[in-house]
C-alpha positions in Angstrom: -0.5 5.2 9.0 -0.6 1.8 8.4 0.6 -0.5 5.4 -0.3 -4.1 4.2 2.7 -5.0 2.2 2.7 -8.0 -0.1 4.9 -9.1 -2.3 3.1 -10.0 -5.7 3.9 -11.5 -9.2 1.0 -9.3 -10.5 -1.6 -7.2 -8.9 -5.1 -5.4 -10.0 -7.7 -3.2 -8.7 -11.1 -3.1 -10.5 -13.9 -0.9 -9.4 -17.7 -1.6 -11.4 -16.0 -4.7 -13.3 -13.0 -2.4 -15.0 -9.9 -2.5 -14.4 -8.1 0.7 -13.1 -5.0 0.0 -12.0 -2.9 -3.1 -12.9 1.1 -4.0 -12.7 3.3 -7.2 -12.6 5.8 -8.4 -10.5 6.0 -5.6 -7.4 4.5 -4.5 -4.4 0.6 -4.0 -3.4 0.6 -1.8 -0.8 -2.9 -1.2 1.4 -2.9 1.9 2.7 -4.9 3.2 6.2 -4.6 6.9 7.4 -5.6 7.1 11.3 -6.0 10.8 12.6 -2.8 12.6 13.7 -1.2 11.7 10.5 1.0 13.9 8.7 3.2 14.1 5.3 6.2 13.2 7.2 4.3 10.3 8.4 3.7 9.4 4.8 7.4 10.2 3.7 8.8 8.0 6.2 6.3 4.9 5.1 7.1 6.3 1.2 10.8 5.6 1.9 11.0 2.4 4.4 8.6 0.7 1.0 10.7 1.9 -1.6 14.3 0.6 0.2 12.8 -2.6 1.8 14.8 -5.5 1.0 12.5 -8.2 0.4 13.3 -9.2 -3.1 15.6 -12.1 -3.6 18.9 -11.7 -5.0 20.9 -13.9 -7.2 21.7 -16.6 -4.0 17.9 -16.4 -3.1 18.4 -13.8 -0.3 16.0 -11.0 0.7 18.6 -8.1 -0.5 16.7 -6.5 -2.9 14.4 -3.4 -2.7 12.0 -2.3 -5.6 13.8 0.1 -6.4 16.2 -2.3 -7.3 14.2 -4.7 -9.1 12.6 -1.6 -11.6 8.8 -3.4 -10.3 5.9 -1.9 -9.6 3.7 -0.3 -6.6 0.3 -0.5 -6.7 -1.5 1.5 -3.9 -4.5 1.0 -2.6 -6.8 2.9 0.3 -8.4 1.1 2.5 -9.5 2.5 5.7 -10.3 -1.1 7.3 -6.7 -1.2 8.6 -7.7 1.1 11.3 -9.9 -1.1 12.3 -10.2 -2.2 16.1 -12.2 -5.5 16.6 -11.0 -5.9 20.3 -14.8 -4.7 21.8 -17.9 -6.2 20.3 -18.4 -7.6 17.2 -18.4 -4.4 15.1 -15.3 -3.1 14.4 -14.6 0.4 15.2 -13.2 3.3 13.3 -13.0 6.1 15.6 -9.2 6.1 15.0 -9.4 6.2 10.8 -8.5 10.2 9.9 -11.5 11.6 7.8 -12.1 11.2 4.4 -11.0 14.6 3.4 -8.1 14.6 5.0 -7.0 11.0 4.5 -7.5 11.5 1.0 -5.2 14.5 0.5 -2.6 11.9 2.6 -3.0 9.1 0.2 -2.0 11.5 -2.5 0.6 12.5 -1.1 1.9 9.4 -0.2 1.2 8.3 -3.9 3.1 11.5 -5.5 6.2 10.6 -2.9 6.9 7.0 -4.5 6.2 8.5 -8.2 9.2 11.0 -7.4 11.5 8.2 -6.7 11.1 7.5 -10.4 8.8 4.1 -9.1 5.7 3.0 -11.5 3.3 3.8 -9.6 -0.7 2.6 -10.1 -3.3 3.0 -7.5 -7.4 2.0 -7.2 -9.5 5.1 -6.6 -9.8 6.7 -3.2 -13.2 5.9 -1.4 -14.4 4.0 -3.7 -15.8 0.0 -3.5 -12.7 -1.9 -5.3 -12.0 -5.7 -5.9 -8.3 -6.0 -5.5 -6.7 -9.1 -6.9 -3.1 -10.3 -6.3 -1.0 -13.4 -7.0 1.3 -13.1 -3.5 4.9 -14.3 -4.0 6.4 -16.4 -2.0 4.1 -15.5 0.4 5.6 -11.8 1.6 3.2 -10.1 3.3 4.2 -7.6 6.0 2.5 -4.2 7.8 4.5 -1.2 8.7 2.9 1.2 11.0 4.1 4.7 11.4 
């Protein structure tokens, strides 16, 4: 599994020029499933998201999770992550898990953060999205598990 992490003052996902999922200050969190990926896989990116510390606190330090802050999460799927550009000019994406099972994985994943009491929106898996973000600070990081 692998996770784009960014850090955003707001965040939306529109598919066919509606908007389906939207929230404010928070994370956006692009989500790739390779094969070989499991729940525990997806409960161990769940938690390392939830308790990362890269909200500022009052002295303008990276101390604070979102869980602390009471944002957002929007999740989003997108199999691109997995990815490999080093032959050709095509990437390849013999490593992204199938749709069916990367599907039931992005659930999963998705039902993991909403049990930590989290807002939680998400785009809709599989499906051509326009994702737009206002990045603070900038924060982007990626997590593989």
């Amino acid at each position: 599994m692998r996770a784009v992490i960014q850090r955003v003052l707001k965040s939306s996902v529109k598919i066919e020029s509606q908007v389906v999922g939207e929230i404010g200050r928070g994370l956006l969190v692009l989500l790739g499933i390779a094969k070989g990926d499991s729940e525990q896989d997806g409960a161990y990116l769940a938690d390392k998201i939830c308790n990362l510390r890269i909200f500022e606190d009052n002295q303008g330090k990276m101390n604070r999770s979102i869980s602390d802050t009471g944002g957002a999460i929007l999740v989003v799927s997108q199999f691109t992550l997995l990815g490999d550009c080093r032959k050709g000019r095509r990437p390849s994406y013999k490593d992204a898990a199938s749709p069916e099972r990367a599907k039931v994985l992005y659930h999963h994943f998705v039902s993991l953060i909403q049990n930590k009491d989290i807002t939680v929106k998400t785009g809709r898996f599989g499906a051509m999205m326009q994702v737009c973000l206002v990045n603070d600070g900038p924060v982007t990081l990626i997590i593989d598990k």
